[in-house]
Each structure stands twice: as structure tokens, then as C-alpha cells.
ROSETOR-54583 format. One record per residue (C-alpha): residue number from 1; residue in three letters; z, y, x. Coordinates in pm, whole numbers. Last residue first. Layout:
<rs>
{NUM 'ala' {Z Y X}}
...
</rs>
This chain:
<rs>
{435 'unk' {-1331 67 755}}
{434 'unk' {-1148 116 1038}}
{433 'unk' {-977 -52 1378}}
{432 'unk' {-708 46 1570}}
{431 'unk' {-444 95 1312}}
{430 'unk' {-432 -256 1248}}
{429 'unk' {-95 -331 1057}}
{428 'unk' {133 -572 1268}}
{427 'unk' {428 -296 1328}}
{426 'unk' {586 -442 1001}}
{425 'unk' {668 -782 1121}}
{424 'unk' {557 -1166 1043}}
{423 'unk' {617 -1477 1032}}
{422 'unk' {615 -1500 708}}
{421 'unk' {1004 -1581 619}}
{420 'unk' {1081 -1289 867}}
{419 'unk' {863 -1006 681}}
{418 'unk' {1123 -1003 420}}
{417 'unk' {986 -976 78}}
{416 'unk' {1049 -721 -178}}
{415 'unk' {889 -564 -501}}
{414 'unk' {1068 -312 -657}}
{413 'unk' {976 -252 -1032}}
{412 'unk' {923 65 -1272}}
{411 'unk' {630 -11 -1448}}
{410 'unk' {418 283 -1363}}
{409 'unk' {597 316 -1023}}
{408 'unk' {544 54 -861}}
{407 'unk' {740 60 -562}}
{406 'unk' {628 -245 -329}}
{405 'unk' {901 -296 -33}}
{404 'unk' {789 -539 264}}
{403 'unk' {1095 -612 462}}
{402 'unk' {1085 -579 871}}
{401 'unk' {1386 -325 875}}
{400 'unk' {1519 -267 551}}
{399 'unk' {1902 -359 645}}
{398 'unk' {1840 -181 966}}
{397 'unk' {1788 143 672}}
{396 'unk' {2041 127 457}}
{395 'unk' {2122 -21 126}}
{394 'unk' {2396 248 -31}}
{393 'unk' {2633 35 -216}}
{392 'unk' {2902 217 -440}}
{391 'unk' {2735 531 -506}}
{390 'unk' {2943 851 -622}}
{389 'unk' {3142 744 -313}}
{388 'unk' {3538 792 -309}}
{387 'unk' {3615 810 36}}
{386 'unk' {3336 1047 150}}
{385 'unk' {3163 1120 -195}}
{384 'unk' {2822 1180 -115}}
{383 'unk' {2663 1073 236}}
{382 'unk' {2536 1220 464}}
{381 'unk' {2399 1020 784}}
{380 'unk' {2594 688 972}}
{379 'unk' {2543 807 1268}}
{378 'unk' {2721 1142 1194}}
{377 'unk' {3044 928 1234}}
{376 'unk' {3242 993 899}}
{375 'unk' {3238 685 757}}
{374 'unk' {3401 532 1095}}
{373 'unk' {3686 755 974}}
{372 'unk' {3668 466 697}}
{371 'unk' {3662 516 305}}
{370 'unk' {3261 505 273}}
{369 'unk' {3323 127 516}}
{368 'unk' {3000 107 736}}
{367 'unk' {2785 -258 689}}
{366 'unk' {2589 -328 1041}}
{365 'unk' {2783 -628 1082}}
{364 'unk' {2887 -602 1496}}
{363 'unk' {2780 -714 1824}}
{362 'unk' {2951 -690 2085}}
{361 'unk' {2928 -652 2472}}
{360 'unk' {3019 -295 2530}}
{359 'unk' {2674 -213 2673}}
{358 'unk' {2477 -394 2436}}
{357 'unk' {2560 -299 2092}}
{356 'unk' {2378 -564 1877}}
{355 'unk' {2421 -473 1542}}
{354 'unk' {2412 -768 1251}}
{353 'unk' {2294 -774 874}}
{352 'unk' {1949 -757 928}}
{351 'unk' {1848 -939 1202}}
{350 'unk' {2112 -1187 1100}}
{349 'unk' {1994 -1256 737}}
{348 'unk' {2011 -1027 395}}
{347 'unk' {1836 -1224 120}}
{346 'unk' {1780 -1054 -178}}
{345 'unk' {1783 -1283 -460}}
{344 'unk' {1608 -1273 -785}}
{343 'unk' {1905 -1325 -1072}}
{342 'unk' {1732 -1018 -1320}}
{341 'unk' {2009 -814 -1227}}
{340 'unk' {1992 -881 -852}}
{339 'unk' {2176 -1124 -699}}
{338 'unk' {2286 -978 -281}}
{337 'unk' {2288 -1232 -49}}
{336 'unk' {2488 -1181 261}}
{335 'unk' {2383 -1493 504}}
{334 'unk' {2641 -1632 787}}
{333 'unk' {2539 -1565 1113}}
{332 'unk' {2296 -1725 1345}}
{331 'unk' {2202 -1383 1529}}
{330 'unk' {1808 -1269 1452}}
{329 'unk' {1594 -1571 1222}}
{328 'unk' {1452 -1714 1456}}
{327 'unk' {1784 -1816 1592}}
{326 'unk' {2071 -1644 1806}}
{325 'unk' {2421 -1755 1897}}
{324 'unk' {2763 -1551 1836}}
{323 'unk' {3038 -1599 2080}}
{322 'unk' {2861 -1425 2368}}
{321 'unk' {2823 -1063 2177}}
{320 'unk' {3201 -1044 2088}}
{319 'unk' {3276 -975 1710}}
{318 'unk' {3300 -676 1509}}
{317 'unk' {3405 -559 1172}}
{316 'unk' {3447 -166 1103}}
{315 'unk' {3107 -47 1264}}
{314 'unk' {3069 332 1329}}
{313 'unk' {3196 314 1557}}
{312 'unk' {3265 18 1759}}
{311 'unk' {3529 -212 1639}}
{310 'unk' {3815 -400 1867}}
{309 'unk' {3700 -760 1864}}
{308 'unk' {3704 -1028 1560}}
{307 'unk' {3749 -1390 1655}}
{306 'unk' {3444 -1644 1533}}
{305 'unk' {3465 -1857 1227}}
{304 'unk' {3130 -1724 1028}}
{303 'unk' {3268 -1813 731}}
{302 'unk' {3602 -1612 721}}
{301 'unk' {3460 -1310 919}}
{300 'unk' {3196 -1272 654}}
{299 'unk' {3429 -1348 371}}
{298 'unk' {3638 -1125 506}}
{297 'unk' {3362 -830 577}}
{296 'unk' {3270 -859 224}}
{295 'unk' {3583 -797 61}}
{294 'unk' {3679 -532 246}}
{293 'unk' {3318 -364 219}}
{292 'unk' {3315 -401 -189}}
{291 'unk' {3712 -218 -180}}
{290 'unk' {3608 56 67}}
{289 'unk' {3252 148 -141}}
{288 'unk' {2989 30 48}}
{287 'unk' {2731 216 316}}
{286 'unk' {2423 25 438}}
{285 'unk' {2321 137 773}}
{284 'unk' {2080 462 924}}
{283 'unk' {2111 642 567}}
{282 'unk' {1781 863 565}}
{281 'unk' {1581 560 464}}
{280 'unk' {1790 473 139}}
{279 'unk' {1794 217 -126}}
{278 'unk' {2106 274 -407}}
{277 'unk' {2364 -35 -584}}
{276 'unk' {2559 138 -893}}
{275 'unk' {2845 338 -949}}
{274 'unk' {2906 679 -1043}}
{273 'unk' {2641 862 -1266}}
{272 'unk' {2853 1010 -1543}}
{271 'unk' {2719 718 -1766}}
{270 'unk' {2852 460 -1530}}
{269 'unk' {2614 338 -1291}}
{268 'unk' {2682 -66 -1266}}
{267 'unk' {2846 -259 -963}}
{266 'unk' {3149 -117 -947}}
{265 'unk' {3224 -250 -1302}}
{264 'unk' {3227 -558 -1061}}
{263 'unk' {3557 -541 -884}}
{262 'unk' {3464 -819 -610}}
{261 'unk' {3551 -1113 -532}}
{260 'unk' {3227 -1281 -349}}
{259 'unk' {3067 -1579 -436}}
{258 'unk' {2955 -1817 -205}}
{257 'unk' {2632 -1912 -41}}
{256 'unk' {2705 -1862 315}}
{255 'unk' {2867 -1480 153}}
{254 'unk' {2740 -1407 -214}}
{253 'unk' {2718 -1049 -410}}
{252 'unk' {2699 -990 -758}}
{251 'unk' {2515 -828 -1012}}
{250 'unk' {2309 -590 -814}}
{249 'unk' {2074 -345 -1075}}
{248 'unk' {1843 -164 -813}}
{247 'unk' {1871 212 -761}}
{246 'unk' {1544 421 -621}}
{245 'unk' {1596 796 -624}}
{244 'unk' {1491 1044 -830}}
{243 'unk' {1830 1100 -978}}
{242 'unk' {1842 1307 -1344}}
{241 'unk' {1916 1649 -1386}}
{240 'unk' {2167 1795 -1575}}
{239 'unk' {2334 2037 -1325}}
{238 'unk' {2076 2135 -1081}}
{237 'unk' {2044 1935 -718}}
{236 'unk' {2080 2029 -389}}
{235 'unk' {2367 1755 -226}}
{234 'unk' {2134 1456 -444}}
{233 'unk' {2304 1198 -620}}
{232 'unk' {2159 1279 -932}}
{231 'unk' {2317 1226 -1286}}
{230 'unk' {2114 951 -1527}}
{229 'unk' {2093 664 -1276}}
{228 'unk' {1722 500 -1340}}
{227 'unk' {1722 155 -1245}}
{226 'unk' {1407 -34 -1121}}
{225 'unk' {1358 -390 -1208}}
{224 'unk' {1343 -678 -983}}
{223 'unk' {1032 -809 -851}}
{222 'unk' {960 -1084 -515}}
{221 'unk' {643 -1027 -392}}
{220 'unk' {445 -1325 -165}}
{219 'unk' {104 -1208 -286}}
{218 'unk' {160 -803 -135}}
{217 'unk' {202 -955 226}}
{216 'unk' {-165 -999 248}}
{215 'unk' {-198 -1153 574}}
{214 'unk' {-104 -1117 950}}
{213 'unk' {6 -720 777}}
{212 'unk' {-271 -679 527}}
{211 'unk' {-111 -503 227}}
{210 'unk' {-373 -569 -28}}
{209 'unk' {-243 -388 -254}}
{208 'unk' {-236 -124 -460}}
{207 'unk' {-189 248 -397}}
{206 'unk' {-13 456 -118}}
{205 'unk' {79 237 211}}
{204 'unk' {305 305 462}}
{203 'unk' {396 82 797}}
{202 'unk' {613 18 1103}}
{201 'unk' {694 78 1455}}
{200 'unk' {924 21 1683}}
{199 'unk' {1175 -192 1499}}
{198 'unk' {976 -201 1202}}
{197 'unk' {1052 -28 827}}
{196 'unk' {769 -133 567}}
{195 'unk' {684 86 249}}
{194 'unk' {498 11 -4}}
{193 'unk' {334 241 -263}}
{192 'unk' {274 239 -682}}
{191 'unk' {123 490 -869}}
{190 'unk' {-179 310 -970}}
{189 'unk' {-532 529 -827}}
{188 'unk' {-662 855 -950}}
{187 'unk' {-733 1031 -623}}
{186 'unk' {-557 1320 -622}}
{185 'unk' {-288 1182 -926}}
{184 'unk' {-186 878 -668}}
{183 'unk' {-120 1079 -375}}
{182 'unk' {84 1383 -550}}
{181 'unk' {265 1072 -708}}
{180 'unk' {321 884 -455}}
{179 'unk' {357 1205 -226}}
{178 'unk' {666 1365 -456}}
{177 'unk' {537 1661 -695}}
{176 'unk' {588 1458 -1014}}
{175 'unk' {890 1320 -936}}
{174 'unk' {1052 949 -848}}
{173 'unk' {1093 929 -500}}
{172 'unk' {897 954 -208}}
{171 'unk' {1004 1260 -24}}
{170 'unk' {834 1378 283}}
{169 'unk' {1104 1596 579}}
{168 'unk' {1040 1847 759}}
{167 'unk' {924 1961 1116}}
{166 'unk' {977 1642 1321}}
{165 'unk' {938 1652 1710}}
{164 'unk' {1319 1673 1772}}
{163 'unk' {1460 1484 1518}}
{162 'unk' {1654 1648 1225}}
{161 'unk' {1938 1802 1261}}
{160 'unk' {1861 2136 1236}}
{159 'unk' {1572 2159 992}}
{158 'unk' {1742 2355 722}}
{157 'unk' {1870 2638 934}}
{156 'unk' {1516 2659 1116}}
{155 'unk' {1373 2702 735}}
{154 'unk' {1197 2533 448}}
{153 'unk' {864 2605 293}}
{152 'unk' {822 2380 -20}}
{151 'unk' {556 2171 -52}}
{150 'unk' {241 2121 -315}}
{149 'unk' {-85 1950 -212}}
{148 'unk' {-372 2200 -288}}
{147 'unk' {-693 2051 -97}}
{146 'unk' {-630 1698 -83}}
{145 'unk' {-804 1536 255}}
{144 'unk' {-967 1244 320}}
{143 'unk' {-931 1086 653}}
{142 'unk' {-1160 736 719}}
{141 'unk' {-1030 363 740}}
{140 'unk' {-716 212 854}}
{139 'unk' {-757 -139 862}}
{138 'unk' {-668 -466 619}}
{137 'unk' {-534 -298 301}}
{136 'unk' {-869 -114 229}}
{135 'unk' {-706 185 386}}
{134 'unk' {-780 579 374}}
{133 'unk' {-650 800 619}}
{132 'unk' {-396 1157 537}}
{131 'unk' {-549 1511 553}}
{130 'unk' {-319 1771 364}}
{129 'unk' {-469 2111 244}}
{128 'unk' {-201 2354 114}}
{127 'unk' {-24 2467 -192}}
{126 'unk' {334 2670 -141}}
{125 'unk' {680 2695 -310}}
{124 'unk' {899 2932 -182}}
{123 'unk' {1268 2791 -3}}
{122 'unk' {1608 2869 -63}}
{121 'unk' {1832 2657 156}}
{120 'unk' {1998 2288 184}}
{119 'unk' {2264 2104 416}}
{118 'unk' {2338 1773 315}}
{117 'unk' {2271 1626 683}}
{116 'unk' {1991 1373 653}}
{115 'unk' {1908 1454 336}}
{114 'unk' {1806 1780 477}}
{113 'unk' {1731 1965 154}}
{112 'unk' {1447 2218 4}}
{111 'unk' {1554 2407 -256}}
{110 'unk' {1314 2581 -472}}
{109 'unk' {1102 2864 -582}}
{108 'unk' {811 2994 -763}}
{107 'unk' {663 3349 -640}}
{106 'unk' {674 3606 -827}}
{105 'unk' {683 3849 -552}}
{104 'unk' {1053 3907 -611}}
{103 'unk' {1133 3516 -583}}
{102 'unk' {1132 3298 -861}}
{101 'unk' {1423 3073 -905}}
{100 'unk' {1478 2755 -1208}}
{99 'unk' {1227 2513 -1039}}
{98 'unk' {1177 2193 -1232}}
{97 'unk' {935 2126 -969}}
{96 'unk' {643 2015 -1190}}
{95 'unk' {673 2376 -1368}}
{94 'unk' {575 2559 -1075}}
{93 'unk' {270 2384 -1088}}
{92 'unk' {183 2450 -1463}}
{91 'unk' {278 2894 -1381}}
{90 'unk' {566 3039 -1522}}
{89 'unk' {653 3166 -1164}}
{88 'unk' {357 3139 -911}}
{87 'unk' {281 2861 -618}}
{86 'unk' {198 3055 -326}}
{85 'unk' {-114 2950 -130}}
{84 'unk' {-182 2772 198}}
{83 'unk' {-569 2800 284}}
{82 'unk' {-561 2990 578}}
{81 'unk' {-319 2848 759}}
{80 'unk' {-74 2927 1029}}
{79 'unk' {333 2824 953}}
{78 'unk' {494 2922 1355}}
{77 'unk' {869 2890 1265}}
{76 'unk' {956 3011 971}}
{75 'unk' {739 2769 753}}
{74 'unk' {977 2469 819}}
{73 'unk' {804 2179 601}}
{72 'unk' {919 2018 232}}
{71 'unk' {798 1736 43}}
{70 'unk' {977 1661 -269}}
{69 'unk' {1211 1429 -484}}
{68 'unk' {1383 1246 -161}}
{67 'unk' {1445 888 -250}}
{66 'unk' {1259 726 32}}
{65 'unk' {1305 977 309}}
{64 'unk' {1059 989 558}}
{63 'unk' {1096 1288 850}}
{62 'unk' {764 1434 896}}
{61 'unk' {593 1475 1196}}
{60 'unk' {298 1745 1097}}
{59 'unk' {-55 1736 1296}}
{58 'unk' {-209 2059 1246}}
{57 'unk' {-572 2108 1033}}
{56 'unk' {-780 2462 1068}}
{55 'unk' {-667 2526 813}}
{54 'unk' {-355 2341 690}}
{53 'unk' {-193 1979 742}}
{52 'unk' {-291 1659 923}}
{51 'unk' {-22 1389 866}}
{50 'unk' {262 1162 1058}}
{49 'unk' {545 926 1011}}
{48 'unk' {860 960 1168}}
{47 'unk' {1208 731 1041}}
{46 'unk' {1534 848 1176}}
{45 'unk' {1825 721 1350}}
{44 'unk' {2123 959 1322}}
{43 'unk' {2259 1117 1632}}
{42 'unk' {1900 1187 1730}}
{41 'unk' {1692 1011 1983}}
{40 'unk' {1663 679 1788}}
{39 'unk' {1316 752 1635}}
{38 'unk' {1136 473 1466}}
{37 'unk' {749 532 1402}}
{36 'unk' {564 513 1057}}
{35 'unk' {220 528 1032}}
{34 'unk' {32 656 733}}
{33 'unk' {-215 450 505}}
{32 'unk' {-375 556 202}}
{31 'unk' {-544 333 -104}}
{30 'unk' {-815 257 -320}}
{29 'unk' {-1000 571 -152}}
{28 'unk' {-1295 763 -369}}
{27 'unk' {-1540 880 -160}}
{26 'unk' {-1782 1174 -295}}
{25 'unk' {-1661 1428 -60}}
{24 'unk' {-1801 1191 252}}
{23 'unk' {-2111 1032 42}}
{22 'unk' {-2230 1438 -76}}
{21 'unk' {-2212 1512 250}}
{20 'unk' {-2452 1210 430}}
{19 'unk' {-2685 1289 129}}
{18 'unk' {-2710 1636 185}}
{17 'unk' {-2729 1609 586}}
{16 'unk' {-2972 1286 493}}
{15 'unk' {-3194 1538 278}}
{14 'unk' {-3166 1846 519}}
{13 'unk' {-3323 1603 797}}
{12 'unk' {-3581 1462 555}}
{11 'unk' {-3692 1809 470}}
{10 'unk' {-3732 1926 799}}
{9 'unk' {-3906 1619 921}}
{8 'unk' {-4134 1666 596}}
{7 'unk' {-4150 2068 692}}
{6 'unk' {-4299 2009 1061}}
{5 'unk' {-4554 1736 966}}
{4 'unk' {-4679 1988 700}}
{3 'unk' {-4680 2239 964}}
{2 'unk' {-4892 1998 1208}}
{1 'unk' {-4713 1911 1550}}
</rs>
């Protein structure tokens, strides 16, 4: 081969190669995509989902919580990277965290908390590469990474408790350094995700819609506002701050259609942040306030005419698994509706609101009493307020099982839709194929 012929193949190689690199740190994703997994062997269910951290990259299981401010992994145990950094004191992203510590090497500082169990340490702050995949709503697509996402390093003390293969725990609630907003600032796209509980296996998406689950699941939306409660409910937080997490404005609640007696100041977050209706991923079942559970279970038990059982912790109203009969829609049971402040309805129906428990033959409403013993099962997860709640309806987990829930951020909505009326389930998203 001629030199000249020689340096044009050279040329054209290093061309593509600069081409070919430019294209992959050029991209600009519409949206990300993790997966979520259920885990049931802990005490307390939890929800896994998955992503590539540090240099070279690790794959992190991450415990979800959907009102946890911040993203935190155990750095005691086995941390390598060379690109993690420590966030300083005084400096913009220390700032982000509301952090009030810094350490003796200047280093910014703050709590990071097992929402699962209450307990919370001292931890640094630190910046490291995270690798999540892109989506265009239908399949999972390519990995992009963000070179400094913020975390805080946690401990073995802190991580007790949590499942086995899990190493911390991802917030998605309403802060600057939480991984909607880390997500949506990286790439410049609406700060708004979705998150979709399965059975087995389920769904999270950062960004906009489409949400391709058999179809786009994002047209069929219903929207109530998001509440802000101005004292947090969190175990670790400083006096004066605000909750992160996601409260929605229930104005009543209906059994088969009728109204339920209930003390409704209960209802609203008073202004020393009491009150008030909560959505949680960490809390296995939804959680109510003695006086809002009595009342509920009755008019359960009343319209659904079938003889209570002896209860199964950490269930307080249970019936025998042959006397109730099954339909599409889960166990043919009465429905719990809960009317949301701007009168949307969120429909609660069998799958949801009822426990099979298999080997003692019953099947129970998967609502837990606050004032109960039951209460105190570690099933049921932490809670604040034992007997006298700061929240009066926590909205558990099973309850969110195979609903579609938009959080948009920017204008401070919920969007819901249970998966059941489609036809459909969260563990339908194609993770097989990409874009």
C-alpha cells in the first residue's frame, strides 16, 4: 500500500473514532430508566433498584424511598473509586444540603437515615460518577453517566436493616440534591419522574413521558395537587425545616361508595405539621391514625358481610381466605376510595386493599392501626408518632403496587392511574431491548 493510501485510511479511522466520541458525550437523554425489584427477604418489604457507581464503575442496590431528601451509600465497608471527591464546607454544593456540620478536614457533612428503621449517623458528603440508562419511554436505551453526583457516605450501623444485597438507600423527594432533581439539572430535562411498584418487578422513569408500559400509561393521568407540610416528618431532620416528602390533600374517605365518619381536621396538616394524608415506599402498608382505621375497618367489615377471624399481625381486621371470592380486579371486596382535595378519586380495589396470608388461611385489609401493638411489628417499618402519629394516613407501599405515579415537580402535581383499569402491570417495561 502507497503512503498516501496509508494516511487517508489513517485519517478516516481517527475521524469516525472522533466522530463516534464526540456522538456518545454529545447525547442528550429525554429521559432515564432504572429497574425496580421487590425484595421480601427482610422483616420489612423493600423496594431494590440498581446503578453503576465510581471508577472503574460498581453496580450499587439501592434501597428506594420516595420521600427521602438524599442519596446516601455505606462507604465503610469496601468504598473504591478514583473519582469520588469530598464536598467542602462553605462551598455551593455543600450548601444544597442544608448541611449545618463540617468535619475537621473541612469537609461538608450530613446525616444520612435508614427510613426504614429511624436510625441515622454522621456521614461526609462526597461527588462521584453515577451511570444510569437512557429511555425513549418505549425501551431502555444506552448508559450515560454524571460525573459529580452528590451522596452522603453512610455506615455499617446505618445500613443494618436494610436488605441484604442493598448498600444504601436513593431519595426522591423534594430537594435539590435528591435524584429527580440531581437527574433532571445533569441533563436539563422537566423535573418530573414516575414511579411504578410491581409484584415482582416494576419500573422508574426520570423526565417526561412517554411511559410505555403495553402503551403510554402517561395519557390516562389522573392530577391532584401536591401539598407541602411545613415541619418534616423525617427521624434526622433540623429544627425548622420543611418535609420533602410527597403529601396529597384527602378530603374524605368512602367505603362501596359511602361516606365515611370520620374526624376530618385529621385530614389537613396543621401548622405545627401534624395531620395530613403522606405516600411512602419504605412503609410496607398504609398506616392510619387509630380513630380513621376504626372507622374504616367497620365500614369495610359492614359492607363486605363476611365474619371477621382472629387477626394476623400486623393486620387488625381479617377475614377467612375461602369466604372472600376473587375477580379481575384482586379479591371482590368492597372499594376504599379516597377524594382528593381537588374531588379526583383514588380508587383503592382488592389487589390493593387486601393481604392474602396463605398458610393460616386468611386474608386480611392491608391497613395497620398507628395505635395497635400490631403498629409496632417491624413489618410495618418506622414510623413517627407510635400511637399518636404526626401523620394521620401514611399510603403504603401494596397500596401502590401496579399504579402509575407521575411527580412533576415544577408544578407540583401527582399524577396517578392504576395499572388494573389498563390491563396492565408495572413489570411490562422492555428492558430487553434499546434504543
Amino acid at each position: 500500500m502507497v503512503p498516501s493510501a496509508k494516511l487517508f485510511i489513517l485519517l478516516t479511522s481517527l475521524t469516525l473514532i472522533i466522530s463516534f466520541s464526540i456522538a456518545q458525550t454529545s447525547f442528550k437523554p429525554k429521559a432515564l430508566v432504572l429497574p425496580i425489584t421487590k425484595d421480601t427477604s427482610s422483616s420489612t418489604t423493600q423496594y431494590i433498584t440498581q446503578i453503576k457507581q465510581r471508577t472503574p464503575l460498581v453496580p450499587i442496590n439501592l434501597t428506594l424511598d420516595l420521600g427521602g431528601g438524599y442519596f446516601w451509600v455505606n462507604c465503610e465497608k469496601g468504598y473504591v473509586s478514583s473519582t469520588s471527591k469530598p464536598v467542602l464546607c462553605a462551598s455551593s454544593q455543600c450548601s444544597l444540603f442544608n448541611s449545618h456540620s463540617c468535619s475537621d478536614q473541612n469537609i461538608c457533612g450530613r446525616s444520612p437515615t435508614n427510613t426504614v428503621t429511624g436510625v441515622s449517623t454522621f456521614g461526609d458528603i462526597h461527588s462521584d460518577i453515577v451511570s444510569v440508562q437512557s429511555t425513549n419511554g418505549n425501551y431502555s436505551g444506552r448508559f450515560v453517566s454524571v460525573p459529580n453526583l452528590l451522596f452522603i457516605c453512610g455506615s455499617n450501623v446505618v445500613q443494618k436493616g436494610l436488605a441484604k444485597s442493598v448498600k444504601g438507600m436513593v431519595g426522591l423527594g423534594r430537594t435539590k440534591v435528591s435524584f429527580p432533581s440531581q437527574f433532571s439539572s445533569a441533563f436539563s430535562f422537566k423535573n418530573k419522574f414516575a414511579i411504578c411498584l410491581g409484584t415482582s418487578n416494576g419500573v422508574l422513569f426520570f423526565g417526561d413521558g412517554p411511559y410505555l408500559l403495553n402503551f403510554d400509561e402517561s395519557k390516562v393521568l389522573i392530577f391532584t395537587p401536591l401539598l407541602t407540610n411545613p415541619v418534616s416528618t423525617a427521624p434526622s431532620s433540623f429544627l425548622g425545616e420543611k418535609s420533602v416528602e410527597y403529601f396529597i390533600g384527602v378530603k374524605s374517605i368512602k367505603v362501596s361508595d359511602k361516606n365515611v365518619n370520620l374526624n376530618t381536621t385529621l385530614l389537613s396538616i396543621d401548622k405545627n405539621g401534624f395531620g395530613g394524608t403522606k405516600i411512602s415506599t419504605v412503609n410496607p402498608y398504609t398506616i392510619m391514625e387509630t380513630s380513621i382505621y376504626k372507622a374504616v375497618s367497620n365500614a369495610f367489615v359492614k359492607a363486605l358481610r363476611v365474619s371477621t377471624v382472629t387477626p394476623v399481625a400486623p393486620f387488625g381486621t381479617c377475614f377467612a381466605i375461602q369466604n372472600v371470592s376473587s375477580s379481575r380486579m384482586g379479591p371482590d371486596v368492597p372499594s376504599i376510595d379516597l377524594v382528593l382535595q381537588n374531588d379526583v378519586v383514588w380508587n383503592i380495589i382488592g389487589a390493593n386493599s387486601m393481604v392474602s396470608i396463605y398458610e393460616k388461611n386468611v386474608i386480611c385489609l392491608g391497613f395497620v392501626d398507628a395505635g395497635s401493638d400490631f403498629a409496632k411489628d417491624s413489618q410495618v417499618g418506622f414510623v413517627v408518632g407510635g400511637s399518636k402519629p404526626m401523620t394521620s394516613i401514611i399510603i403504603g407501599a401494596h397500596q401502590l403496587e401496579n399504579n402509575l405515579l407521575q411527580f412533576d415537580l415544577d408544578t407540583s402535581r401527582l399524577g396517578f392511574r392504576s395499572l388494573f383499569l389498563e390491563h396492565d402491570n408495572c413489570g411490562n417495561f422492555n428492558f430487553t431491548s434499546s434504543i
